[in-house]
C-alpha positions in Angstrom: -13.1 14.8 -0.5 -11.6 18.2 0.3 -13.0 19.8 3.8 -12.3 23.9 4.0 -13.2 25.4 7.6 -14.8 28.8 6.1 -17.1 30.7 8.0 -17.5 28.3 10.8 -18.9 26.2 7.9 -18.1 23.6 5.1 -17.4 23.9 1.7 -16.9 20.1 0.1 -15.0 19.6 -3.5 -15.0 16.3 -4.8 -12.8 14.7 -7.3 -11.8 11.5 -7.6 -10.2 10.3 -10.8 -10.3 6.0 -10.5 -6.6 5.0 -10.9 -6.1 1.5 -12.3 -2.8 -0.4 -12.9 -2.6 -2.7 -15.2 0.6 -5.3 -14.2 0.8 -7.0 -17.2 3.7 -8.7 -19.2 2.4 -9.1 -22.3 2.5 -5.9 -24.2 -0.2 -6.2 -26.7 -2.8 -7.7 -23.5 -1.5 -4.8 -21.3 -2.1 -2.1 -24.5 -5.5 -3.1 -24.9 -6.6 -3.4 -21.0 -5.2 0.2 -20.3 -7.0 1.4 -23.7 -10.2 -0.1 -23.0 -10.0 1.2 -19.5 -9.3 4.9 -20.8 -12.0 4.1 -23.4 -14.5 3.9 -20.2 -13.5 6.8 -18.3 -10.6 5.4 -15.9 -6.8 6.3 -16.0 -5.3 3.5 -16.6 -1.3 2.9 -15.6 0.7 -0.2 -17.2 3.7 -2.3 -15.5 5.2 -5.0 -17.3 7.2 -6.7 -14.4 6.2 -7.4 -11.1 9.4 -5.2 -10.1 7.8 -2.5 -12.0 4.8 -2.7 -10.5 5.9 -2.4 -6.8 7.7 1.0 -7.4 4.7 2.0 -9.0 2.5 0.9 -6.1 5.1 2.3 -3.9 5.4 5.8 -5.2 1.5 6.2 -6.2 -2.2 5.4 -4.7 -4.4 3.0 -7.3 -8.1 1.9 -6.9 -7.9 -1.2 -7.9 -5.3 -3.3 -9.6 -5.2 -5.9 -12.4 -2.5 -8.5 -12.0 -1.3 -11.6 -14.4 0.4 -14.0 -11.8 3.2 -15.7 -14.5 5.0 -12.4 -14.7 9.4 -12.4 -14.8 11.4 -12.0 -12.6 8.7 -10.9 -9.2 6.0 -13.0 -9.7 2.3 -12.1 -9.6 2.2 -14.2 -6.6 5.2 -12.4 -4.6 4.0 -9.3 -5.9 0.8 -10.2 -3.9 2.3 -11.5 -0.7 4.6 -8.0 -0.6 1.3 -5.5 -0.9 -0.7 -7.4 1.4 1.7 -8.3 4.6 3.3 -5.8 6.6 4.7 -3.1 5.8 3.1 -2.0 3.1 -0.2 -3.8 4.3 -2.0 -2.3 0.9 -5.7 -2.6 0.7 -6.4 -1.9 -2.6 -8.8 -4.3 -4.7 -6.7 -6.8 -6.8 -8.3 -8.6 -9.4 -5.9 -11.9 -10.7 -6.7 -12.2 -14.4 -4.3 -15.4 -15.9 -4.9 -17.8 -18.0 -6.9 -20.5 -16.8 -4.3 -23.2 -16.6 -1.9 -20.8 -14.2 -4.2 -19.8 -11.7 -3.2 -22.5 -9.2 -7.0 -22.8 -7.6 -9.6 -20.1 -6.1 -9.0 -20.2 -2.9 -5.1 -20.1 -3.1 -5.7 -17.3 -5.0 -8.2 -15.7 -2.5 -5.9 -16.7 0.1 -2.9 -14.9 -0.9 -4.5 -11.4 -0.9 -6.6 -11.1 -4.3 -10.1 -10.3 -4.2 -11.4 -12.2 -7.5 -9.6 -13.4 -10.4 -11.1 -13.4 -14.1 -9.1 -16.6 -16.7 -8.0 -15.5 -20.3 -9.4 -15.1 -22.2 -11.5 -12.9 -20.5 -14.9 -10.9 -21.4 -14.8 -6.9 -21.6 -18.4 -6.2 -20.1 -17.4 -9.0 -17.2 -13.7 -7.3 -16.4 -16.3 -4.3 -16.4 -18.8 -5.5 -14.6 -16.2 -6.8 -11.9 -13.8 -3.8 -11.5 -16.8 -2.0 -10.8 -18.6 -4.1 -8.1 -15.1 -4.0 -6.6 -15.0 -0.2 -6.5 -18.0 0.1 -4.8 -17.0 -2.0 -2.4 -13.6 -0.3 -1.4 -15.7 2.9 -1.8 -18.1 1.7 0.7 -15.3 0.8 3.1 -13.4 3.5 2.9 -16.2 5.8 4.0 -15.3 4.6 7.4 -12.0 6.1 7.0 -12.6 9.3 4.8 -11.9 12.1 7.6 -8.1 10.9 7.7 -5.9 11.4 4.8 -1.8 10.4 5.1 1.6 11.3 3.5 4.4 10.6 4.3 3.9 10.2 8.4 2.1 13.7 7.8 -2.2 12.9 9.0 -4.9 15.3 8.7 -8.0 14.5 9.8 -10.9 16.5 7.9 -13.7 15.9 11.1 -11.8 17.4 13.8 -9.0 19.4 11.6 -6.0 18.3 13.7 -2.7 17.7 11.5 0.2 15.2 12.8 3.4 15.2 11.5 5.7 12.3 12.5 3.6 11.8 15.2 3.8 15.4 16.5 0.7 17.8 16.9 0.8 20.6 14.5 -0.6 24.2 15.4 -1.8 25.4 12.1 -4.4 28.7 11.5 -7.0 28.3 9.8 -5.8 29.1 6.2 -3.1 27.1 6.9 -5.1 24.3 7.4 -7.1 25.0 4.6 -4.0 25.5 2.6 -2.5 22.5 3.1 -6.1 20.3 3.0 -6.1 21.3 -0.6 -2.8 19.7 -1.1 -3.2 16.6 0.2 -6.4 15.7 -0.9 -5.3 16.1 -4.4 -1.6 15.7 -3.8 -0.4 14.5 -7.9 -2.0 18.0 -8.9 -0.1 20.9 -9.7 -2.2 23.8 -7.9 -1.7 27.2 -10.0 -1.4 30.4 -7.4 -5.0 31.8 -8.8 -6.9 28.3 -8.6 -5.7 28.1 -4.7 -6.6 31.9 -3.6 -10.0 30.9 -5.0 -9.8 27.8 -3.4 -9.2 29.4 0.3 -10.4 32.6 0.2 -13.3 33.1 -2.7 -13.4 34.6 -5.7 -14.1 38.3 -3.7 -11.0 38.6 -2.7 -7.9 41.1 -3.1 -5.3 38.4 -1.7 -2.0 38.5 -3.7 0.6 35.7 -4.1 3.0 37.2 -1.5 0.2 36.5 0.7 0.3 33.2 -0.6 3.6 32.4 -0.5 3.7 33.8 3.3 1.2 31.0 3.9 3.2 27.9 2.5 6.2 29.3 4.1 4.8 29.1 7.8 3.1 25.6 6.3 7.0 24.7 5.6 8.7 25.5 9.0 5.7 23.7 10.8 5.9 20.7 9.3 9.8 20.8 9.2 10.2 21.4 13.0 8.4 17.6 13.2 9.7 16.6 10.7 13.2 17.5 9.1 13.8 14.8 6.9 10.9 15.3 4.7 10.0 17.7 2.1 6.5 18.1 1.9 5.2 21.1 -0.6 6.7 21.0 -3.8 7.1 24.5 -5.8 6.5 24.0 -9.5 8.4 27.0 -10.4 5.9 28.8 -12.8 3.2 27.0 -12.5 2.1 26.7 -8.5 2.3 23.9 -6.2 1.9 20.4 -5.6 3.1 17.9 -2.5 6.1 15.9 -2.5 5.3 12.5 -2.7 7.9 10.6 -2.9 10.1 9.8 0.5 13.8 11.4 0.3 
């Protein structure tokens, strides 16, 4: 949800594309989940190694995962255990789907941080039917949470419009704020200079990119004052920008 202060009001975007990763050793199995997952509307990611999953997890938010356990190298199970404890501490819906004979029982399974599991073979319209009980659900929950959105030890909290950076108190004007809301509640897109003046300021408005960039600048020191070691906004030269996701 993106929350812009304008006119002592609110004007509320939503869009939400559902991110599934599919973890997956098999190449043919994993080609056919993420295209049947496209083919019903969700973006679909593919890992073949548990090792390949975790970056992935690491670098980028999913929904909801699928996870085969007898994967080389990290297992499906360690994979599991690493999400789930501390640090990462990742709450995001796993659903096991193995073959029968590998899924050591239910409640170990349960147990060890997965939310359901499905046994090859495995029905389209139930893997359906399941992912999307299993949305709701974190959807449900998260509505709990959905006035806080974090990057990168940078918060911003969409009730009250206070920012923290590394745990520091950031003084930002309203544009600012509205600015960098944008960012970070759609932080993988590349916003274009024309779609963010929109965006901010309406489409009656004579506001130029040196305007703009004047903005993201002061955005910049801000959040560099509390935090240095961090980049935050990214400038896609030509095109507009985006935030920095990844940790330097």
């Amino acid at each position: 949800m993106l929350c812009l202060i304008r006119n002592g009001g609110r004007c509320v975007k939503d869009s939400k594309l559902i991110n599934i990763l599919v973890v997956e050793d098999e190449i043919e199995i994993n080609r056919m989940l993420a295209a049947f997952f496209t083919k019903n509307g969700f973006t679909a990611h593919s890992a073949y190694n548990g090792t390949d999953a975790l970056k992935k997890i690491e670098k980028q938010t999913f929904d909801i995962i699928i996870l085969d356990l007898l994967l080389p190298g990290l297992t499906g199970e360690e994979l599991l255990r690493i999400v789930r404890d501390e640090p990462m501490n990742i709450q995001t819906p796993i659903i096991v789907l193995s073959a029968k004979d590998r899924i050591p029982s239910l409640s170990h399974t349960l147990s060890i941080g997965a939310d359901d599991y499905i046994s090859k073979p495995y029905d389209e319209s139930e893997l359906l039917a399941r992912v999307e009980v299993h949305l709701r659900r974190s959807k449900k929950l998260q509505k709990e949470h959905t006035n806080f959105i974090e990057i990168k030890k940078l918060i911003l909290d969409t009730e009250t419009h206070e920012v923290i950076c590394n745990g520091n108190m950031i003084d930002l004007t309203n544009t600012e704020y509205n600015i960098l809301c944008l960012f970070m509640t759609s932080p993988k897109t590349i916003h274009r200079y024309a779609d963010i003046i929109e965006t901010v300021w309406g489409l009656d408005t004579d506001i130029g990119d040196n305007t703009l960039n004047v903005h993201i600048s002061n955005i910049r020191k801000k959040l560099h004052v509390a935090n240095p070691n961090e980049k935050y906004i990214k400038t896609c030269h030509g095109r507009g920008f985006s935030m920095e996701t990844n940790g330097n």
